[in-house]
Backbone bond lengths (Angstrom), bond angles and torsions (degrees), N, CA, C in turn:
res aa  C-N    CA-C-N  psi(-1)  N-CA   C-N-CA  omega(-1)  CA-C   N-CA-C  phi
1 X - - - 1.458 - - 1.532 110.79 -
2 X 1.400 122.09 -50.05 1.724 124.43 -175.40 1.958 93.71 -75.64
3 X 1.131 123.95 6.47 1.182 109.28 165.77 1.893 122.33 -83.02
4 X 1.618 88.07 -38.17 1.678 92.02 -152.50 1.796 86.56 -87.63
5 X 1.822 118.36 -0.76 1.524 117.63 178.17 1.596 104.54 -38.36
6 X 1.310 123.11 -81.57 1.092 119.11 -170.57 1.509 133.01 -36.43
7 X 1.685 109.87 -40.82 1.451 129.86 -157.97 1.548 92.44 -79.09
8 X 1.581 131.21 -39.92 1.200 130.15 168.14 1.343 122.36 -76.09
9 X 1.155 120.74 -16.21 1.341 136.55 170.27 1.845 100.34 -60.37
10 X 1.325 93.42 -64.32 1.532 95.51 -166.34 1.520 110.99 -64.60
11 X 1.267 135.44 -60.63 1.587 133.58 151.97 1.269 102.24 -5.52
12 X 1.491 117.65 -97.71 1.362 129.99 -147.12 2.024 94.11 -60.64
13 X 1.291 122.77 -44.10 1.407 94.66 171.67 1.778 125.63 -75.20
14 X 0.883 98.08 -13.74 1.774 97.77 179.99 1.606 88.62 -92.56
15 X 1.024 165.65 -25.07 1.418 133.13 145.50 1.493 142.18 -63.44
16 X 1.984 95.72 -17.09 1.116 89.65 159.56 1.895 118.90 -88.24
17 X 1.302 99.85 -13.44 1.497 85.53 174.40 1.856 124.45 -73.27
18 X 1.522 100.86 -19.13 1.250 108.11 175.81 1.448 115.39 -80.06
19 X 1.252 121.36 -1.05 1.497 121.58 171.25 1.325 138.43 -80.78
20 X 2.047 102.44 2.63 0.718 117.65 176.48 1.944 107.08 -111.90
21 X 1.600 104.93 161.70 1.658 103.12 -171.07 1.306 91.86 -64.03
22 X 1.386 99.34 143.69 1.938 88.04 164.39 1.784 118.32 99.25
23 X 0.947 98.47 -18.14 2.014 111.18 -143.83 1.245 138.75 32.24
24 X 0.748 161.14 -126.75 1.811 151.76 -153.27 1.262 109.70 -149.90
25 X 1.227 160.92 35.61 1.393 147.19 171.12 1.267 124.47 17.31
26 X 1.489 110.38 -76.88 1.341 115.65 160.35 1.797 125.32 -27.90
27 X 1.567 106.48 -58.77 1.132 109.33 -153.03 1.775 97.28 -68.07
28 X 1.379 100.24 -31.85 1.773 109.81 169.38 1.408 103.18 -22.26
29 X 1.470 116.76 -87.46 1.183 144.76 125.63 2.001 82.48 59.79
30 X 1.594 83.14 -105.62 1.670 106.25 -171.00 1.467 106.61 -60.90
31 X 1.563 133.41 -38.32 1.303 139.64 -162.99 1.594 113.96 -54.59
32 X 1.463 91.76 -59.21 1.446 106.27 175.26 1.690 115.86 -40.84
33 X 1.179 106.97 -70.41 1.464 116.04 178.74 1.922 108.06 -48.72
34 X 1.031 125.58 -36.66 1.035 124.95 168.65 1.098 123.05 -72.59
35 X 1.478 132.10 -30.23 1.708 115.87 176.77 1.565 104.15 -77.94
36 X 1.569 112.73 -22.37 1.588 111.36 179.17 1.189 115.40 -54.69
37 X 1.437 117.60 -50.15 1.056 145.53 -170.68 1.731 107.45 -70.87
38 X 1.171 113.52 -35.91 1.644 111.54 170.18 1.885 109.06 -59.40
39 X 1.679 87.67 -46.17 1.836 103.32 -151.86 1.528 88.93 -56.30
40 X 1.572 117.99 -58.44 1.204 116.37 -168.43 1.847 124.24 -60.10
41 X 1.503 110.59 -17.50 1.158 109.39 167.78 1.590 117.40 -58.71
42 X 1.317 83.27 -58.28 1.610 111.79 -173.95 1.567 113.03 -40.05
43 X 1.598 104.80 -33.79 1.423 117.49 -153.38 1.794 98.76 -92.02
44 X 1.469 119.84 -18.18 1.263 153.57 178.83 1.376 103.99 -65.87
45 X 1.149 96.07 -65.23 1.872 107.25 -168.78 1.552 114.83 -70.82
46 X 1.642 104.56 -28.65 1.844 115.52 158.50 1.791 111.00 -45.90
47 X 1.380 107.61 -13.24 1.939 95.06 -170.29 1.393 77.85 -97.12
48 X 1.415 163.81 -21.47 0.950 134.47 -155.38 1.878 101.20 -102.19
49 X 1.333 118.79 126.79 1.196 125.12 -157.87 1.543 105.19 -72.40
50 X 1.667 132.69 -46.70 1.283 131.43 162.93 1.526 121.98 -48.98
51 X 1.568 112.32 -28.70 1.904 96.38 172.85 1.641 102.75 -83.24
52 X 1.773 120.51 -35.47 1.010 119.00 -168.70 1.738 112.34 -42.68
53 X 1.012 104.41 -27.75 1.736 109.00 -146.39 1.873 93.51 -111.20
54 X 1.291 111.99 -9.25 1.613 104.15 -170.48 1.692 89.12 -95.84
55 X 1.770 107.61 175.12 1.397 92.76 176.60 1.281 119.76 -119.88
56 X 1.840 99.91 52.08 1.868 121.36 167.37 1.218 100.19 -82.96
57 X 1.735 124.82 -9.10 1.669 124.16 -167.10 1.952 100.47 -95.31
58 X 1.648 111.73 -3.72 1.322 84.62 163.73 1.453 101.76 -115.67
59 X 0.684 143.84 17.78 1.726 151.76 170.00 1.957 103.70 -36.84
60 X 1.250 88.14 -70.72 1.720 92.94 -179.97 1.123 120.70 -41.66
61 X 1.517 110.79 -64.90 1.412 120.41 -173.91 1.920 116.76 -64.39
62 X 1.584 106.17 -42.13 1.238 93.33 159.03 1.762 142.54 -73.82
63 X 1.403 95.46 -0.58 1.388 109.83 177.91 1.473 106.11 -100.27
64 X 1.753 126.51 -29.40 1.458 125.92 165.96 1.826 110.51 -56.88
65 X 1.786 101.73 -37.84 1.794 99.09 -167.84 1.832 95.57 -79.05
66 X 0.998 121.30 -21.98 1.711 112.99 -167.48 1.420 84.51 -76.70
67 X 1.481 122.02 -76.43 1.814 107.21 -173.39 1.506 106.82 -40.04
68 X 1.352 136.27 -32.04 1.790 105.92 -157.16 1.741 109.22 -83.84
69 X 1.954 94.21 -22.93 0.975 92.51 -168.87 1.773 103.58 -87.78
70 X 1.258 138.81 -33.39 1.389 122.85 146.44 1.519 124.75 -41.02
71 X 0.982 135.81 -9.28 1.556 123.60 163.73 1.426 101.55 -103.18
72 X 1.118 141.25 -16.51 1.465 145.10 150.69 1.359 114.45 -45.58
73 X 1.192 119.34 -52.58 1.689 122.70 -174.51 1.590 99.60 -63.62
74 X 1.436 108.91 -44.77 1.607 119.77 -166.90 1.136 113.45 96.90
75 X 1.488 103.30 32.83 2.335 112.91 -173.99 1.055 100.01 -70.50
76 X 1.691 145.91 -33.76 1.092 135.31 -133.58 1.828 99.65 -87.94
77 X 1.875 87.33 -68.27 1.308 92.17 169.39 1.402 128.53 -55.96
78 X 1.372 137.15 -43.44 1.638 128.68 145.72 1.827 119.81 -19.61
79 X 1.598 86.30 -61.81 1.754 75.50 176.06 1.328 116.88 -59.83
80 X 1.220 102.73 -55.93 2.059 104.14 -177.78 1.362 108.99 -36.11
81 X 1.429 121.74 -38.14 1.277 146.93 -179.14 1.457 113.29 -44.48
82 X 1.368 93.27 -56.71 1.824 121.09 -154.30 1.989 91.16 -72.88
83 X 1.298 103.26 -56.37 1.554 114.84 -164.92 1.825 101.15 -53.36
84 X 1.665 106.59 -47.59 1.538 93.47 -152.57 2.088 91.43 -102.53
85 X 1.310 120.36 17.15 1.362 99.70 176.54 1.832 113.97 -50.34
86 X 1.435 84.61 -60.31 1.723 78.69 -168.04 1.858 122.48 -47.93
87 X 1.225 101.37 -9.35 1.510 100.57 174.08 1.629 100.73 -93.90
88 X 1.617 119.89 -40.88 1.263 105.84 175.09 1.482 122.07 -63.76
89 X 1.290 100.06 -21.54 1.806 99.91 -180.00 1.577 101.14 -69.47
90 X 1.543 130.32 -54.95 1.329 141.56 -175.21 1.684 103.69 -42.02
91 X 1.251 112.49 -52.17 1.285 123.08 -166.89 1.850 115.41 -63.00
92 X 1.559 94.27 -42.46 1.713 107.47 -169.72 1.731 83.66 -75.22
93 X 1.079 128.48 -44.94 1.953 112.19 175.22 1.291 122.18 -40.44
94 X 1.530 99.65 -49.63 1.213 98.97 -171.03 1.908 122.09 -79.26
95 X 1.211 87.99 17.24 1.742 75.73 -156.14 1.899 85.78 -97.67
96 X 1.512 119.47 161.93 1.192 115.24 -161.92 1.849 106.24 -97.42
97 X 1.307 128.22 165.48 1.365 134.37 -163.60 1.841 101.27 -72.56
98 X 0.857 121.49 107.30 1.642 129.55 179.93 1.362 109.75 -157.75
99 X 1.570 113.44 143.14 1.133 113.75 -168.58 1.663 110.27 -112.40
100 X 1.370 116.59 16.69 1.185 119.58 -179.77 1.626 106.47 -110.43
101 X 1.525 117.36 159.19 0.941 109.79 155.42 1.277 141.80 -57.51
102 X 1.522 140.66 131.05 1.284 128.32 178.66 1.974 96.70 -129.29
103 X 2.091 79.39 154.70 1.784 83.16 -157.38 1.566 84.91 -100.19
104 X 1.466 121.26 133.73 1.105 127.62 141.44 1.552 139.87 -122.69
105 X 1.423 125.69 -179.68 1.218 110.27 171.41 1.816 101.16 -131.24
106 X 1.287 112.00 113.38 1.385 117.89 -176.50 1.811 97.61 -136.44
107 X 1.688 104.93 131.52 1.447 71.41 147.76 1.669 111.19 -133.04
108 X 1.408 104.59 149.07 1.179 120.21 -172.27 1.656 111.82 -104.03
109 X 1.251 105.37 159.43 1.549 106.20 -148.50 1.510 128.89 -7.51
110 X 1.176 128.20 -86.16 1.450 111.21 170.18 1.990 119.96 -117.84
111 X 1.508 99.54 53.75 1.479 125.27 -163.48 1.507 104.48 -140.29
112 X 1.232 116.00 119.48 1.454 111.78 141.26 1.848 121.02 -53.98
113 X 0.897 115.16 143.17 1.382 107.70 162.30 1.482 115.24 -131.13
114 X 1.567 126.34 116.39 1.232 133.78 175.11 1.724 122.32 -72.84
115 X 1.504 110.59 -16.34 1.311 88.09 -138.45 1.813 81.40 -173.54
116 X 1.436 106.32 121.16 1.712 126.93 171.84 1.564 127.81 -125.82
117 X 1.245 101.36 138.76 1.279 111.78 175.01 1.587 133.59 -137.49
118 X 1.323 124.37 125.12 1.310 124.56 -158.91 1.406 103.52 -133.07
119 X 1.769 105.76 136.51 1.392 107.66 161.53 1.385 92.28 -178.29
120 X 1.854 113.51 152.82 1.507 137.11 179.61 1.577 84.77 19.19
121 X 1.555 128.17 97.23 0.940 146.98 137.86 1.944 108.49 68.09
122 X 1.397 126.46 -19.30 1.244 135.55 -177.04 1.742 95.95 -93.57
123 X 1.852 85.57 129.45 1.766 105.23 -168.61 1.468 85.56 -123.24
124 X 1.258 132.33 132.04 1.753 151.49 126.35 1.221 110.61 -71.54
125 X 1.394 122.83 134.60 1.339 113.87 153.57 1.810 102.09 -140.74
126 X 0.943 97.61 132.04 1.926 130.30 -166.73 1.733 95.47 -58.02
127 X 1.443 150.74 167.66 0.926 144.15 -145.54 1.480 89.91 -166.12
128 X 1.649 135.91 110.65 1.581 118.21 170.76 1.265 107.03 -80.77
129 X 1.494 103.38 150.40 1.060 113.25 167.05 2.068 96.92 83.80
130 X 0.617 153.77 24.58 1.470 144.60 164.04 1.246 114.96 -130.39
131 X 1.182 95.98 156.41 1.676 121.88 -162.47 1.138 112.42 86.34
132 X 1.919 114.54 -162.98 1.111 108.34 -178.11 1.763 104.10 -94.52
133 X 1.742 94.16 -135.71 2.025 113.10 168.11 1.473 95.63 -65.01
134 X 0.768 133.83 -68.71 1.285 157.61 -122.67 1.926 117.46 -105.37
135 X 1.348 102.35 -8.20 1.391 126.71 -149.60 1.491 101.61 -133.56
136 X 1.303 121.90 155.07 1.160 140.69 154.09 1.915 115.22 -139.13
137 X 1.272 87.87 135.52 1.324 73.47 163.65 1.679 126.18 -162.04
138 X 0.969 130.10 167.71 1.760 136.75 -175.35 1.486 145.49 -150.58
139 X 0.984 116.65 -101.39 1.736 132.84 174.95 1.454 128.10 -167.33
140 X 0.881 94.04 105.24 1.562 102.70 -179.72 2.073 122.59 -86.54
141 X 0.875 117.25 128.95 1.512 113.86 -166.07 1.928 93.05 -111.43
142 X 0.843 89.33 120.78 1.816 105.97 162.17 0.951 122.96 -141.84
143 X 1.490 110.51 116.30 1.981 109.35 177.61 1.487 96.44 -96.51
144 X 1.467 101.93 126.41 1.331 117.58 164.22 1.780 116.16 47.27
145 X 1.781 106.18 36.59 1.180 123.64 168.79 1.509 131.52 -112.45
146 X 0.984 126.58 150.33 1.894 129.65 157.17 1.073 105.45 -24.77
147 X 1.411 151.18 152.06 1.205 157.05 37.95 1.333 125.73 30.58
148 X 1.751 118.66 -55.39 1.166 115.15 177.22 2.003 99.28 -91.02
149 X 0.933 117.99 -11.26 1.826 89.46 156.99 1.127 113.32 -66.60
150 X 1.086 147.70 25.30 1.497 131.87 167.30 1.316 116.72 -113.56
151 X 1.273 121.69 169.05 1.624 123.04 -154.57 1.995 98.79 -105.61
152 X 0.704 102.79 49.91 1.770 112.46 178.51 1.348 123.85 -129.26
153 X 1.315 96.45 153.02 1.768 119.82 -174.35 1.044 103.44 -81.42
154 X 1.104 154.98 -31.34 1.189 155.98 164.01 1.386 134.44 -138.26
155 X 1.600 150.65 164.35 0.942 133.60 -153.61 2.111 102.64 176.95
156 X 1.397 89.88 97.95 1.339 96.40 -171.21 1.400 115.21 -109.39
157 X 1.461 131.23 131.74 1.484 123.74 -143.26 1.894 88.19 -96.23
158 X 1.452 111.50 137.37 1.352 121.91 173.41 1.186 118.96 -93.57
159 X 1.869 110.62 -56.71 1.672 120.29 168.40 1.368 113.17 -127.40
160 X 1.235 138.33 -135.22 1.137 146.28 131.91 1.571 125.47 -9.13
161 X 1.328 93.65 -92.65 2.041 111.43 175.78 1.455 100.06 -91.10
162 X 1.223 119.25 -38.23 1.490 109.13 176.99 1.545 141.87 -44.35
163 X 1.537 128.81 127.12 1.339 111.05 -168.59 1.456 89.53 -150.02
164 X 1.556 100.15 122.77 1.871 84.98 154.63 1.380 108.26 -102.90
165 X 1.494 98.66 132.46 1.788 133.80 157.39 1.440 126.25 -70.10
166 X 0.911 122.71 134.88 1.484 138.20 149.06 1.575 115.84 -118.09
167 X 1.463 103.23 150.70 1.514 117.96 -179.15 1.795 109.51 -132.48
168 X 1.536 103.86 90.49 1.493 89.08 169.06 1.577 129.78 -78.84
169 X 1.294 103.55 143.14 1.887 100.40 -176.24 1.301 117.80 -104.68
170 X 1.340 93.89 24.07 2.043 107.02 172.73 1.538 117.10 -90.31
């Protein structure tokens, strides 16, 4: 059990960091040190000739390629996506017509939200904790709008109006 700690450690945080637009910086942070820390267990338990040969010795590695390749597709954040739209849709209604940023702290379905923006029908909402140093990033709501009117580095379509944004400041 204190073996496979790390190897689940690292999964379950690198999907939760990918569930956010952008991914987590921070959570990098801890992630990194943890898949090292898996590989080298893993790589440990290869000298012992009874795990080598049973097939608990591909467990890791097929459980490292299913997480990389789910944050590859971008399932995580989609799902996170999928669960809290209807609160993010509820939320971008309610918020009032202004064209400046305003800082808040709400969180809405399974999102912090720092930070809103409203004008002629186009809603941003700021995402804590995502992206990188250098980065911010969130959700953008447009009914039946451009994409490129908006002031972002990137812009990846979720549903319909849905988009997560990033803004690099490099």
């Amino acid at each position: 059990m204190a073996l496979t700690t790390p190897m689940v450690a690292a999964c379950v945080l690198t999907i939760v960091a990918a569930a956010r637009p952008g991914g987590s910086f921070a959570l990098i942070l801890v992630i990194v040190p943890a898949w090292f820390l898996s590989g080298l267990m893993w790589l440990v338990l290869l000298f012992y000739r009874n795990y080598r040969r049973s097939l608990w010795a591909l467990v890791p590695p097929l459980a490292g390629a299913l997480t990389l390749a789910l944050v590859g597709f971008g399932i995580p954040v989609r799902l996170a996506f999928l669960v809290s739209e209807p609160a993010l849709a509820r939320y971008a209604r309610s918020l009032p017509e202004d064209e400046r940023w305003l800082s808040v702290r709400e969180r809405v379905g399974l999102f912090a939200i720092n930070g809103v923006q409203r004008w002629n029908g186009v809603t941003q909402l700021r995402v804590a904790d995502s992206g990188g140093m250098l980065e911010q990033c969130g959700f953008a709501y447009l009914h039946g709008g451009e994409v490129r009117g908006l002031d972002v580095s990137s812009a990846e379509r979720l549903s319909d109006d849905w988009y997560a944004v990033c803004v690099d400041f490099d």
